[in-house]
PDB file of N, CA, C and O in Angstrom:
ATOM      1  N   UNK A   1       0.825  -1.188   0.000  1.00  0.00           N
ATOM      2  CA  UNK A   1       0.000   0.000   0.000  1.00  0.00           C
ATOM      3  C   UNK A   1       0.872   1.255   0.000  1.00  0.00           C
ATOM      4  O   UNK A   1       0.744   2.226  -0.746  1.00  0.00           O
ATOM      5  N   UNK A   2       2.047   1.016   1.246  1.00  0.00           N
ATOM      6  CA  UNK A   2       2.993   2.088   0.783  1.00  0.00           C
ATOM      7  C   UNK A   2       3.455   2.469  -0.304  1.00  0.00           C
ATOM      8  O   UNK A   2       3.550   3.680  -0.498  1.00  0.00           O
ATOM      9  N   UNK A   3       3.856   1.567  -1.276  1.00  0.00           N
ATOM     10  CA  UNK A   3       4.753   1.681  -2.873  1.00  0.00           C
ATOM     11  C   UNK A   3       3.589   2.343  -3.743  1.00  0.00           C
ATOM     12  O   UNK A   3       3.933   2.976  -4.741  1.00  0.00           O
ATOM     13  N   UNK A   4       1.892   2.211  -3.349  1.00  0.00           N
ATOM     14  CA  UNK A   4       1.067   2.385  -4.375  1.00  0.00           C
ATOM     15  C   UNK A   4       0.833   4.131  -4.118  1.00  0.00           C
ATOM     16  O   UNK A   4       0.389   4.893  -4.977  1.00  0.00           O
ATOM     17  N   UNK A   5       1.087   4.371  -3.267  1.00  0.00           N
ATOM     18  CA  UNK A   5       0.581   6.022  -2.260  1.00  0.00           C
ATOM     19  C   UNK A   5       2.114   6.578  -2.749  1.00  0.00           C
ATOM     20  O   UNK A   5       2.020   7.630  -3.382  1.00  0.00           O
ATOM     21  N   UNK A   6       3.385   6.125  -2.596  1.00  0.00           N
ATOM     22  CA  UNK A   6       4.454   7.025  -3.334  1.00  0.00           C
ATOM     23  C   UNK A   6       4.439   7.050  -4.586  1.00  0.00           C
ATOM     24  O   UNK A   6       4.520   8.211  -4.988  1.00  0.00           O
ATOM     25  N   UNK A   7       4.332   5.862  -5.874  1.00  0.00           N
ATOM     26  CA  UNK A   7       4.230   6.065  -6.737  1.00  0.00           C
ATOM     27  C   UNK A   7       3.078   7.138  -7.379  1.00  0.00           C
ATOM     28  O   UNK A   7       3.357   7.778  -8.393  1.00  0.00           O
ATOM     29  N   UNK A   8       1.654   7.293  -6.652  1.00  0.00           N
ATOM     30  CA  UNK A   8       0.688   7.823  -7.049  1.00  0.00           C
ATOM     31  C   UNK A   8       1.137   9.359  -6.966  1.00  0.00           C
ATOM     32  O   UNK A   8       0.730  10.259  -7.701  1.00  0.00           O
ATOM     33  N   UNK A   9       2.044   9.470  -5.940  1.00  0.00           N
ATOM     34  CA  UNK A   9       2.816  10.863  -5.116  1.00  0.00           C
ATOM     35  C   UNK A   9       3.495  11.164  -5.884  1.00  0.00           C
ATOM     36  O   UNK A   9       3.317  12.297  -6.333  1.00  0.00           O
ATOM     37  N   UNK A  10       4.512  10.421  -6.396  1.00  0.00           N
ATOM     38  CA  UNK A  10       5.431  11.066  -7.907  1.00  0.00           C
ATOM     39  C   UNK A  10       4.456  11.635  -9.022  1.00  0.00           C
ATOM     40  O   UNK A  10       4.173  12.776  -9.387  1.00  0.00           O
ATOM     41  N   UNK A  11       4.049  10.324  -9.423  1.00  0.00           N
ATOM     42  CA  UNK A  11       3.336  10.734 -10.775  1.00  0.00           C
ATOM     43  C   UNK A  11       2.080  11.855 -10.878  1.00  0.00           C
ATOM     44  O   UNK A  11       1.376  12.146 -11.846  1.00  0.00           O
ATOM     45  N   UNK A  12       2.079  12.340  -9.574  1.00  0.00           N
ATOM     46  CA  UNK A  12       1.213  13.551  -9.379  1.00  0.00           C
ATOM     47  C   UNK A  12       2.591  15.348  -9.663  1.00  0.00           C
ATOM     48  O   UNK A  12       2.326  16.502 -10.000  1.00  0.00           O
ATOM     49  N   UNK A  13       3.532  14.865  -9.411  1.00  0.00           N
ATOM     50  CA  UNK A  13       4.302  15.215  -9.163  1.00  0.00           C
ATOM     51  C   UNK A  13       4.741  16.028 -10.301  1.00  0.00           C
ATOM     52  O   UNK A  13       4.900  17.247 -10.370  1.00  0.00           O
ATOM     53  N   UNK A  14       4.918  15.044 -11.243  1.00  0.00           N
ATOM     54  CA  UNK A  14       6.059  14.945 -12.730  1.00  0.00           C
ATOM     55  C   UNK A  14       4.620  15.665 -13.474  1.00  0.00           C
ATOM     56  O   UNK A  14       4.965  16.714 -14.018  1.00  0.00           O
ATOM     57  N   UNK A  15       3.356  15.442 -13.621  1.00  0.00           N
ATOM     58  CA  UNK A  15       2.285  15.573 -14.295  1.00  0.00           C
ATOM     59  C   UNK A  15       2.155  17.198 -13.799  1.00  0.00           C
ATOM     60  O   UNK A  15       2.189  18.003 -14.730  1.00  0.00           O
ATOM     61  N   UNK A  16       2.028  17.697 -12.591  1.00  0.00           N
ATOM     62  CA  UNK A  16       2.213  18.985 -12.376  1.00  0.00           C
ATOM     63  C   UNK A  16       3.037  19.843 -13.012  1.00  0.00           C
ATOM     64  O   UNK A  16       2.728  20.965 -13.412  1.00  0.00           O
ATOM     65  N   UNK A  17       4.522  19.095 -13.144  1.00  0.00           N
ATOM     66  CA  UNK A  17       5.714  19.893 -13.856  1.00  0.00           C
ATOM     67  C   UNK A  17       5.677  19.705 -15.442  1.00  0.00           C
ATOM     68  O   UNK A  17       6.353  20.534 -16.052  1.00  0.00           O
ATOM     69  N   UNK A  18       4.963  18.699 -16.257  1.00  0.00           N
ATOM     70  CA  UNK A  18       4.304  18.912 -17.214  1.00  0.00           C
ATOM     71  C   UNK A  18       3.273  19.719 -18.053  1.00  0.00           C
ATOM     72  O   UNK A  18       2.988  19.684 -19.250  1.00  0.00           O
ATOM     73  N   UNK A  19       2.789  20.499 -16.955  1.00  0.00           N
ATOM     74  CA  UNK A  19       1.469  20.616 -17.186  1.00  0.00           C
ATOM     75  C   UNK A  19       1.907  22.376 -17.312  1.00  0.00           C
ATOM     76  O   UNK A  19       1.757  23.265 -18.150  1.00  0.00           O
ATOM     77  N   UNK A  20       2.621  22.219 -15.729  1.00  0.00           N
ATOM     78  CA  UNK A  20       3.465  24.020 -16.037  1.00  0.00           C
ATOM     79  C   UNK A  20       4.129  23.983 -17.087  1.00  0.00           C
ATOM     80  O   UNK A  20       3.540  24.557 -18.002  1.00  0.00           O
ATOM     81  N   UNK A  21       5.291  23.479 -17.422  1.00  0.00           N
ATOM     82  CA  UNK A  21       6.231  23.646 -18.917  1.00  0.00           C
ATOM     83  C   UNK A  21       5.120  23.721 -20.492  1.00  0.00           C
ATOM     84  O   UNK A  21       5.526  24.090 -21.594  1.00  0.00           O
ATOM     85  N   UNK A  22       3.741  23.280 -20.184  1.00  0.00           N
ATOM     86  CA  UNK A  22       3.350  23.218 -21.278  1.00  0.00           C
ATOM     87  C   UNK A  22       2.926  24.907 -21.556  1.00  0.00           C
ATOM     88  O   UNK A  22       3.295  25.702 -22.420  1.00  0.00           O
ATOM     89  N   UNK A  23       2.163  25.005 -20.621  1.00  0.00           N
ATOM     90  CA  UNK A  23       1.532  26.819 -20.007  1.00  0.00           C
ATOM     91  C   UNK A  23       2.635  27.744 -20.412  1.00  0.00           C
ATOM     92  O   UNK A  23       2.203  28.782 -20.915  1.00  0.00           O
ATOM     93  N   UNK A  24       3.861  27.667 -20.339  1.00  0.00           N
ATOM     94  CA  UNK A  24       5.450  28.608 -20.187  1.00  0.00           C
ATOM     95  C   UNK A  24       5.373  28.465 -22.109  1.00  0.00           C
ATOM     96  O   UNK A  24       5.380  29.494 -22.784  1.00  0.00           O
ATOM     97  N   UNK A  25       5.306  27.113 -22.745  1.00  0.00           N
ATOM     98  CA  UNK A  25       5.398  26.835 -24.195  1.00  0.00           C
ATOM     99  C   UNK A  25       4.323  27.443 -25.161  1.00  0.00           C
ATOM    100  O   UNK A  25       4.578  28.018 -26.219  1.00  0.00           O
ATOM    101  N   UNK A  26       3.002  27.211 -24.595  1.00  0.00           N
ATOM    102  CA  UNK A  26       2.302  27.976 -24.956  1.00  0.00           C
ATOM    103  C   UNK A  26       2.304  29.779 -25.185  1.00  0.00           C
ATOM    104  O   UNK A  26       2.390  30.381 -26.256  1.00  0.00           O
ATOM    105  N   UNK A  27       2.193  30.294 -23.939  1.00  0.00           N
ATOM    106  CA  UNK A  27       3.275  31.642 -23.835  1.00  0.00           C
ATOM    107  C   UNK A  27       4.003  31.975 -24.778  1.00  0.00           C
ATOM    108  O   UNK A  27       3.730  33.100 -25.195  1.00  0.00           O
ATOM    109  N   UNK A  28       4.696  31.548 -25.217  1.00  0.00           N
ATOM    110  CA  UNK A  28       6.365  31.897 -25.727  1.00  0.00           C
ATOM    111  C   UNK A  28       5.266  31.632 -27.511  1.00  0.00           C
ATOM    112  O   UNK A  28       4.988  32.646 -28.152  1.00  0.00           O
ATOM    113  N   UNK A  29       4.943  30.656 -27.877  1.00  0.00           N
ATOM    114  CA  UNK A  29       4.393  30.098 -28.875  1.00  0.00           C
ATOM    115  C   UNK A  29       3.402  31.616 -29.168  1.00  0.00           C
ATOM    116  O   UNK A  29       3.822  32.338 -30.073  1.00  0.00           O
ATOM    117  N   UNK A  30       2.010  32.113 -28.347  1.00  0.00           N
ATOM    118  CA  UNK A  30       1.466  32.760 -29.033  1.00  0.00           C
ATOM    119  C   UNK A  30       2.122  34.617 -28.644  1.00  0.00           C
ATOM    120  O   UNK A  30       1.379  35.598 -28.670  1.00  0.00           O
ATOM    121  N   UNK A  31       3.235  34.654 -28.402  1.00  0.00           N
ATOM    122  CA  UNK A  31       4.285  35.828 -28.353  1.00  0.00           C
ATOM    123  C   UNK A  31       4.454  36.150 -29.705  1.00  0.00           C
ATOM    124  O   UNK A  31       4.072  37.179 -30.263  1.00  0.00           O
ATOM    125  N   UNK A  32       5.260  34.866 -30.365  1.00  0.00           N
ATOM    126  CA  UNK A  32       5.939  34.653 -31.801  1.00  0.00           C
ATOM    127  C   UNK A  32       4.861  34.933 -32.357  1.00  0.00           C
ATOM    128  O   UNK A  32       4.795  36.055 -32.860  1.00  0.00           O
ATOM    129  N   UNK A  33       3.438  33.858 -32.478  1.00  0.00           N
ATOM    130  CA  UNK A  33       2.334  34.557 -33.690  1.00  0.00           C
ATOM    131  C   UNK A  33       1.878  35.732 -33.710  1.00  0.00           C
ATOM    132  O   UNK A  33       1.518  36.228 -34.777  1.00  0.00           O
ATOM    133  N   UNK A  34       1.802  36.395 -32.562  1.00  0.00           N
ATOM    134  CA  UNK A  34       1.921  38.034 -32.523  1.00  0.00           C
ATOM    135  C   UNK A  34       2.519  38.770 -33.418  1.00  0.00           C
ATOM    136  O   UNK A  34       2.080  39.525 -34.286  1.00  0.00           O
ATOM    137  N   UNK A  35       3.841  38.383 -33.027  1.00  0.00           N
ATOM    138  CA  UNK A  35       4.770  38.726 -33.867  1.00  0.00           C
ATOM    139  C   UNK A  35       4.796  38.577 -35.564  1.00  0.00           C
ATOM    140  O   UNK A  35       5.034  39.518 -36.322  1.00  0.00           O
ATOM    141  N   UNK A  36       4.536  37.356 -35.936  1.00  0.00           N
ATOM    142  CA  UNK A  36       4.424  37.521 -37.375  1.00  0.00           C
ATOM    143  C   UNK A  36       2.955  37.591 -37.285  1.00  0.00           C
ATOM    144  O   UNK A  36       2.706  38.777 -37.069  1.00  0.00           O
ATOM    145  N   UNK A  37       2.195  37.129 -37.323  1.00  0.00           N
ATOM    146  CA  UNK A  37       1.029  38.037 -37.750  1.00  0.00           C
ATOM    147  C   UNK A  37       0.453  39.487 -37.900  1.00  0.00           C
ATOM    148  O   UNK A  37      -0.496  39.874 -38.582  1.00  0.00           O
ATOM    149  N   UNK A  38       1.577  40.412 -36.789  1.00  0.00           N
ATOM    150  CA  UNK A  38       1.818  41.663 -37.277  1.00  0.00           C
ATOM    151  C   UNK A  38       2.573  42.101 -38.089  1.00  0.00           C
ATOM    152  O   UNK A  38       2.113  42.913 -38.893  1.00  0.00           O
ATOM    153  N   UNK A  39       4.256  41.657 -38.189  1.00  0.00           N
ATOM    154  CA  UNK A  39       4.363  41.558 -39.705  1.00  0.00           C
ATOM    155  C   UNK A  39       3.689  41.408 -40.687  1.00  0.00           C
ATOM    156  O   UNK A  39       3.525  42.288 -41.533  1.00  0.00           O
ATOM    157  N   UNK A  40       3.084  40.021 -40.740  1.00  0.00           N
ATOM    158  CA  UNK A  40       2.485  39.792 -42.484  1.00  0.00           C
ATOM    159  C   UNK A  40       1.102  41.006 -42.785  1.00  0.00           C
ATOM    160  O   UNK A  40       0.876  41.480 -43.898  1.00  0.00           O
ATOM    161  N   UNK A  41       0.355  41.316 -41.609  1.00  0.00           N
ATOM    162  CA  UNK A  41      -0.836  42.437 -41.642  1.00  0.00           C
ATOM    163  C   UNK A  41      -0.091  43.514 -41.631  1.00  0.00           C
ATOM    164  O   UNK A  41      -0.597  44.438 -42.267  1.00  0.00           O
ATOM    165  N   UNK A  42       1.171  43.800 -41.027  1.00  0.00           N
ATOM    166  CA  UNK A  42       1.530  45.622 -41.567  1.00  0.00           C
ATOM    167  C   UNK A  42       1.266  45.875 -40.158  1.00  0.00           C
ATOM    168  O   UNK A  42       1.768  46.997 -40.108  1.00  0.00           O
ATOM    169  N   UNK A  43       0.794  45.629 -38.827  1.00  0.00           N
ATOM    170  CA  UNK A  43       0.179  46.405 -37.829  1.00  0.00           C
ATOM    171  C   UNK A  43       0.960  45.964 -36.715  1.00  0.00           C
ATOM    172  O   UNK A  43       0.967  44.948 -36.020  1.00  0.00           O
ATOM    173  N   UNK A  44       1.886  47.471 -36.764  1.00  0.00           N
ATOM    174  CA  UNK A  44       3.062  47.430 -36.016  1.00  0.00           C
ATOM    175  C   UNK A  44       2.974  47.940 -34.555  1.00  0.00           C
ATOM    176  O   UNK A  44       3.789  48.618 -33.929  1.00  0.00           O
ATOM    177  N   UNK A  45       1.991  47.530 -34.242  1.00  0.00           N
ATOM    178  CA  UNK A  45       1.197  47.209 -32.610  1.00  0.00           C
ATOM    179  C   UNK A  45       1.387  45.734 -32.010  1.00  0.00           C
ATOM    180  O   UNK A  45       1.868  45.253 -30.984  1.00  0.00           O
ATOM    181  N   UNK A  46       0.747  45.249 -33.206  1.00  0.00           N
ATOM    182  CA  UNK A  46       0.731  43.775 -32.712  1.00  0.00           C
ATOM    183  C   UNK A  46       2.234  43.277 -33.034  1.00  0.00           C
ATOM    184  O   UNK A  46       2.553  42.260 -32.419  1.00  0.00           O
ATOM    185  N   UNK A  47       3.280  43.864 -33.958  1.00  0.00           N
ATOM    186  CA  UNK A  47       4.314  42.813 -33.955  1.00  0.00           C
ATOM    187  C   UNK A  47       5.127  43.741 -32.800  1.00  0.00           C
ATOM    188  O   UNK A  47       5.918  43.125 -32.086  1.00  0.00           O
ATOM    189  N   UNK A  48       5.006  44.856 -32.632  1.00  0.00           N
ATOM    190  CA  UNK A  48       5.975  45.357 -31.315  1.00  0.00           C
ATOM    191  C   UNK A  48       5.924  44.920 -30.035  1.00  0.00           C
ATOM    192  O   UNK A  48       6.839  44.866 -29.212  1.00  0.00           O
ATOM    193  N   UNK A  49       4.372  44.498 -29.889  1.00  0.00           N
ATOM    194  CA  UNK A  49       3.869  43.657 -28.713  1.00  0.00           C
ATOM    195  C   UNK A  49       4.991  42.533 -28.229  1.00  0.00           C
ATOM    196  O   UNK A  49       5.139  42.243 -27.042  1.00  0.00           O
ATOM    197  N   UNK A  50       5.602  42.063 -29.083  1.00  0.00           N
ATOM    198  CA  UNK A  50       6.467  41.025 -28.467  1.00  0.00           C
ATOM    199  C   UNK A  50       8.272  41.461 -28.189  1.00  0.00           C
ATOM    200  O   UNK A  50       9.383  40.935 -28.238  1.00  0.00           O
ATOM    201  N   UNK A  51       7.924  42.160 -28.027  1.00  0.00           N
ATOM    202  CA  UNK A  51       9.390  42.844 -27.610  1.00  0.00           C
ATOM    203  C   UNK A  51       9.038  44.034 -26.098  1.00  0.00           C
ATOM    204  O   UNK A  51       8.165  44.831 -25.754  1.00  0.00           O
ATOM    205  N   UNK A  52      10.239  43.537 -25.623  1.00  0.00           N
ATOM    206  CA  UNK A  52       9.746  44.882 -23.992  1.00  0.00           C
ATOM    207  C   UNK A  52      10.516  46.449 -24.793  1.00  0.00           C
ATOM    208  O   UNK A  52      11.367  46.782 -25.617  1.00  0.00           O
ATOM    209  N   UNK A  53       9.576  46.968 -23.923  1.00  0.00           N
ATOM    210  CA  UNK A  53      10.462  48.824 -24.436  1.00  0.00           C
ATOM    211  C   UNK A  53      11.419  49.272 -24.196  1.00  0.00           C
ATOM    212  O   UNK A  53      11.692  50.470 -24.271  1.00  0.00           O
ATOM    213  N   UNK A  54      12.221  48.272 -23.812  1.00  0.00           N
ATOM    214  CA  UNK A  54      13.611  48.595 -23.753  1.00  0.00           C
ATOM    215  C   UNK A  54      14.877  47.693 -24.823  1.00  0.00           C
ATOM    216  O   UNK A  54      15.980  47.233 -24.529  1.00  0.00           O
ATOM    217  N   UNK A  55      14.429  47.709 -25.587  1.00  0.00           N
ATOM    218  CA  UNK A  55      15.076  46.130 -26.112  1.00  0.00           C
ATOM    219  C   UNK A  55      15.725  46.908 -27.501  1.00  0.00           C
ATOM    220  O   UNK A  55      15.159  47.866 -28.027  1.00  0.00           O
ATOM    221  N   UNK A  56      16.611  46.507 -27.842  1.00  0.00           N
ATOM    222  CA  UNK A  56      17.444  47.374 -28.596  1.00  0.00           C
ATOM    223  C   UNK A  56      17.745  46.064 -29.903  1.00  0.00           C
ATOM    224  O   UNK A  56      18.113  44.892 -29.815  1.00  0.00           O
ATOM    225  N   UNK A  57      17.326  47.083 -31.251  1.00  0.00           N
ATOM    226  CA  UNK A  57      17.576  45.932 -32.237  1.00  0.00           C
ATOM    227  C   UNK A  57      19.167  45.876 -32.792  1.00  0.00           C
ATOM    228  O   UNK A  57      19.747  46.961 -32.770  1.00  0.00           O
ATOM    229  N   UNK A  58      19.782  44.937 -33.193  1.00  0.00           N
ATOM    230  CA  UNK A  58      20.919  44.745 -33.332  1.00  0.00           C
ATOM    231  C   UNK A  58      21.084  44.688 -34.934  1.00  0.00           C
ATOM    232  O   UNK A  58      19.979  44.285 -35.296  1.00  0.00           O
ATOM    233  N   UNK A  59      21.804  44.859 -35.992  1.00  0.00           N
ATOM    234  CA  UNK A  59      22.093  43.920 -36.895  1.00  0.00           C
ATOM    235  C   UNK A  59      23.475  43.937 -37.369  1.00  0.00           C
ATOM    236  O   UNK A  59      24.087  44.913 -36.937  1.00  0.00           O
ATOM    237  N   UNK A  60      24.049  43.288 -38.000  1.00  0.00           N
ATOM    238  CA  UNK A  60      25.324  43.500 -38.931  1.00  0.00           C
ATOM    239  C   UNK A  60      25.444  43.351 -40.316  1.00  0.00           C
ATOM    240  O   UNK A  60      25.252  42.465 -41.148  1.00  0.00           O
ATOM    241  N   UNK A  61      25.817  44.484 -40.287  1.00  0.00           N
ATOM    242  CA  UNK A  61      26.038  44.882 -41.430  1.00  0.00           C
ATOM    243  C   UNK A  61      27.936  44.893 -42.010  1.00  0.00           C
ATOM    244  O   UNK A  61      28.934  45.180 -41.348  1.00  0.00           O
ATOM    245  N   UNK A  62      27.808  44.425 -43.585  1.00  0.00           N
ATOM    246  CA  UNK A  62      29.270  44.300 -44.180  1.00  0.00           C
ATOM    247  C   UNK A  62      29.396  45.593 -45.192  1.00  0.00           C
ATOM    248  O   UNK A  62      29.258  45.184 -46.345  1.00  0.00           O
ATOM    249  N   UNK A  63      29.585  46.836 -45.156  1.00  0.00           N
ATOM    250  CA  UNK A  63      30.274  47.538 -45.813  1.00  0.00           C
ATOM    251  C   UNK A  63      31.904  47.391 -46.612  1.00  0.00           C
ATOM    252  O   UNK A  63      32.978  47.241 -46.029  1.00  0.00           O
ATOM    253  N   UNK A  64      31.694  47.479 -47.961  1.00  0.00           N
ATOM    254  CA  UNK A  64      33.308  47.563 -48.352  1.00  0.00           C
ATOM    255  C   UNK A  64      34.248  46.254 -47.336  1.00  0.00           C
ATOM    256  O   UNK A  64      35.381  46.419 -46.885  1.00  0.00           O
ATOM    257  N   UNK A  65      33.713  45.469 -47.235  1.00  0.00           N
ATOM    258  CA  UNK A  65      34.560  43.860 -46.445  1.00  0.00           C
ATOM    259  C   UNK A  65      34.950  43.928 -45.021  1.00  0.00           C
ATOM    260  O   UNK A  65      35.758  43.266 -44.369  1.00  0.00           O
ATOM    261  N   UNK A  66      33.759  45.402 -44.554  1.00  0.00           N
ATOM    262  CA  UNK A  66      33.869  45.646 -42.815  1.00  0.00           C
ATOM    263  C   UNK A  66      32.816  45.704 -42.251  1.00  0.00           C
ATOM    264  O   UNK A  66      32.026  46.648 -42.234  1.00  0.00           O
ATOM    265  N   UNK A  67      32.703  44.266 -41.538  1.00  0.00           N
ATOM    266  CA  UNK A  67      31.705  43.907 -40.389  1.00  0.00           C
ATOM    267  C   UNK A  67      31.323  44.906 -39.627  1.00  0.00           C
ATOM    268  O   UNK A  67      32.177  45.749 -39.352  1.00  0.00           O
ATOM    269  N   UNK A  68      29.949  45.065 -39.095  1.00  0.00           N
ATOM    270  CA  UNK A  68      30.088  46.123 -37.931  1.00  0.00           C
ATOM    271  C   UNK A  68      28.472  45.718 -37.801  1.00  0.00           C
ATOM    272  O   UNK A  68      27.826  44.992 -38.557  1.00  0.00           O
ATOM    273  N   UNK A  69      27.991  46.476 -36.505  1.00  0.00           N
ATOM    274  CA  UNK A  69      27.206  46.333 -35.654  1.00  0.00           C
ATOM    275  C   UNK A  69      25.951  47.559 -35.630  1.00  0.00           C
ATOM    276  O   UNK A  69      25.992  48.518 -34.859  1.00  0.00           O
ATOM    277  N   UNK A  70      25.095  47.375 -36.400  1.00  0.00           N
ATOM    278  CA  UNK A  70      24.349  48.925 -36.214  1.00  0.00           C
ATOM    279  C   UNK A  70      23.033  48.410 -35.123  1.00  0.00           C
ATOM    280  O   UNK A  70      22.368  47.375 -35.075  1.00  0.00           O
ATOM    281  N   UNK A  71      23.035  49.474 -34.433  1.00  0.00           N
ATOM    282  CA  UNK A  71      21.875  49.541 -33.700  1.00  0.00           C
ATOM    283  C   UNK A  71      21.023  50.451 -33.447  1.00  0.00           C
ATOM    284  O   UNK A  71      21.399  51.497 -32.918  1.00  0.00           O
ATOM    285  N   UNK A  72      19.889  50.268 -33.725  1.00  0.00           N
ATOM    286  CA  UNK A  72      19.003  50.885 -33.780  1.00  0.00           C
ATOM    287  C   UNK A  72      17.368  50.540 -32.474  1.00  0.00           C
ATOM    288  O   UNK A  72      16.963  49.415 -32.181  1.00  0.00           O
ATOM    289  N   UNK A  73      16.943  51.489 -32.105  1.00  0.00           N
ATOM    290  CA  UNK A  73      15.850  51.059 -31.045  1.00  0.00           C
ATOM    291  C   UNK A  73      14.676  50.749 -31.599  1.00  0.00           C
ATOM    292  O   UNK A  73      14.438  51.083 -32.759  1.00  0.00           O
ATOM    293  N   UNK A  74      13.675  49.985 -30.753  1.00  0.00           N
ATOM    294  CA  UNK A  74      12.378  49.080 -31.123  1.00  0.00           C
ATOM    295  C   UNK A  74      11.625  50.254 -31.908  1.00  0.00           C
ATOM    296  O   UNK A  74      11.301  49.860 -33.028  1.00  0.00           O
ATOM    297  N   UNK A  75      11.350  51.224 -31.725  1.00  0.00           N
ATOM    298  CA  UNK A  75      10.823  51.848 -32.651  1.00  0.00           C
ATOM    299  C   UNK A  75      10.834  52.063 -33.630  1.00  0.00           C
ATOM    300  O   UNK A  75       9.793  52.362 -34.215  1.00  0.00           O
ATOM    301  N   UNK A  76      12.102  52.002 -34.288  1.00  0.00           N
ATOM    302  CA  UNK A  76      12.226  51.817 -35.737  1.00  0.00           C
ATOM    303  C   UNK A  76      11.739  50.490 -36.104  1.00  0.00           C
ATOM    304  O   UNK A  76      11.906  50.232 -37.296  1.00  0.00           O
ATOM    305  N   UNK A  77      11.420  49.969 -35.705  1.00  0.00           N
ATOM    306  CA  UNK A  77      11.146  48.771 -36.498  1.00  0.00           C
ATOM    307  C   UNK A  77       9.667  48.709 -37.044  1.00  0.00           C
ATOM    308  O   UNK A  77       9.301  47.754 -37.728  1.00  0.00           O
TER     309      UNK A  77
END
């Protein structure tokens, strides 16, 4: 009876921490469709939505065979 009450105790356990990681995946999942679905519509509400207001866009760029780093803030985008 003991082995049946711990095992039931784990697998309550592992199913909880399943159940959160799925909730965290989900999250993250409808962030991104935000994101392009404001891209592909043009409505730069919904794709800024997934970025915080402080977040600074990065890119690199190769001029004349010199790497470099331009940055520019979320608003431009």
């Amino acid at each position: 009876m003991k082995r049946v009450f711990v095992l039931a105790l784990i697998c309550a356990f592992f199913s909880q921490k399943l159940m959160a990681q799925k909730s965290v995946e989900d999250s993250v999942k409808a962030v991104v469709n935000n994101l392009f679905a404001g891209m592909k519509k043009g409505d730069s509400s919904l794709a800024s939505s997934a970025f915080a207001s402080t977040c600074i866009m990065q890119t690199i760029v190769n001029k004349n065979g010199i790497n470099t780093v331009q940055t520019s803030p979320i608003s431009n985008f």
